[in-house]
C-alpha positions in Angstrom: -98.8 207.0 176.6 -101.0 209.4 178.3 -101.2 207.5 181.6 -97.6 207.0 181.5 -96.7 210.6 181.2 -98.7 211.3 184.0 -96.6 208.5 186.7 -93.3 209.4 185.0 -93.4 213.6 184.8 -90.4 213.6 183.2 -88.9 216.4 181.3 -86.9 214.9 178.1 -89.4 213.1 176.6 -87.1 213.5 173.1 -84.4 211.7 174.6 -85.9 209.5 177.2 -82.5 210.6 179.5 -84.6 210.7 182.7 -87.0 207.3 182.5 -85.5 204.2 184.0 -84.5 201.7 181.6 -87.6 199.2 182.3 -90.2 198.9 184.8 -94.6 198.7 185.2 -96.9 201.1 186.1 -101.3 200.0 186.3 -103.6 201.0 183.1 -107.0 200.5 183.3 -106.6 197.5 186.0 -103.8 195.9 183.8 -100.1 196.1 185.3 -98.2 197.0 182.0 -94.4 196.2 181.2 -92.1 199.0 179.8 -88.6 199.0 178.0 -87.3 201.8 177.0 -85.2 201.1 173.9 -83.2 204.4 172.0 -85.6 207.3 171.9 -88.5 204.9 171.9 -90.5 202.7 174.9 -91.7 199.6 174.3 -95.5 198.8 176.2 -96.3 195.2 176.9 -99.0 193.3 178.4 -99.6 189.6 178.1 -98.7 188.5 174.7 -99.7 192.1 173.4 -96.9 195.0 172.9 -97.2 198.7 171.5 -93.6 200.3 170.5 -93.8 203.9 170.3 -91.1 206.2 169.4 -91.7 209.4 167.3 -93.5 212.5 168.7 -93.8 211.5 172.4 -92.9 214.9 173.7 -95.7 216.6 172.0 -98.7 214.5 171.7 -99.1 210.8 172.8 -102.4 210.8 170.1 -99.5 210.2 166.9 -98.3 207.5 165.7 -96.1 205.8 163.0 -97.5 203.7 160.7 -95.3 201.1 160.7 -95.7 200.7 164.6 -98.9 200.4 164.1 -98.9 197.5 161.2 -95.5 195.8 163.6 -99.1 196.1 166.0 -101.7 194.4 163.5 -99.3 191.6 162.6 -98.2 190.9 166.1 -101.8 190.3 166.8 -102.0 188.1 163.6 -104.5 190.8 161.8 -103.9 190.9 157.9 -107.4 193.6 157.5 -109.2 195.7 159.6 -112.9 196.7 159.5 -114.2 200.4 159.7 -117.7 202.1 158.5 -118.0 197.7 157.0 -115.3 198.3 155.2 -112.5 195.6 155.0 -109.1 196.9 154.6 -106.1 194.6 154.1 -102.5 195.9 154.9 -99.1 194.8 154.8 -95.8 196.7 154.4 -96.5 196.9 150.9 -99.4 198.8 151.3 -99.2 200.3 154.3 -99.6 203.8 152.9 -103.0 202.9 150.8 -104.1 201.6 153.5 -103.6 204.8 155.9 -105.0 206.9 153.0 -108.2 205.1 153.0 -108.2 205.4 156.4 -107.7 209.4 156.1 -110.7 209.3 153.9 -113.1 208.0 156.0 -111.9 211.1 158.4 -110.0 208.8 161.6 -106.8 210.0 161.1 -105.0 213.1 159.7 -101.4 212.9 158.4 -99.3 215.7 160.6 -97.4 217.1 157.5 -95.0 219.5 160.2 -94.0 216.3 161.1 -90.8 214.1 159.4 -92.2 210.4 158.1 -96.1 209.2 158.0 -97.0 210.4 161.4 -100.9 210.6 161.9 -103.2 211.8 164.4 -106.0 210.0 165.4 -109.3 212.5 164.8 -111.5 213.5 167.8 
């Protein structure tokens, strides 16, 4: 989201009013697809997509955690590793799963903002 704010400088990122309904713009040697759907964009590349709609105008490092397991299952992941840890998700779980994540200090949950938004950790 970062590289695409910087080719699009656009100034309603709430509303997406001024970005053209599709087009590509180059990350990291890749030409990426775009569609912007709503208040939300859609990012594909190959067989691989990331939908993002919540919090663009203020700071592309959030996201919603249901985007993000939409993500894992597209990609056909039921668990993900971290610190050797195996952590299995679906929709049902999606929350446990995000808090276990918290723990091992990735990700904060932005509590200003409405729904499970997190920030990934620095």
């Amino acid at each position: 989201m970062i590289s695409f704010k910087e080719i699009h400088k656009n100034k309603d990122w709430v509303l997406l009013t001024d970005i053209p309904k599709g087009g590509s713009f180059e990350f990291n040697n890749q030409m990426w697809k775009y569609n912007k759907h709503g208040t939300g964009i859609c990012f594909t590349y190959k067989n691989y997509y990331v939908d993002m709609n919540r919090n663009m105008e203020d700071n592309p490092t959030t996201f919603d955690v249901y985007r993000i397991v939409d993500y894992l299952e597209h990609l056909g992941k039921d668990k993900i590793k971290s610190e050797d840890k195996l952590i299995g998700f679906d929709y049902k779980n999606v929350s446990e799963m995000f808090n276990q994540i918290e723990t091992l200090g990735l990700i904060k949950l932005r509590k200003d903002l409405s729904g499970k938004i997190y920030e990934i950790v620095k």
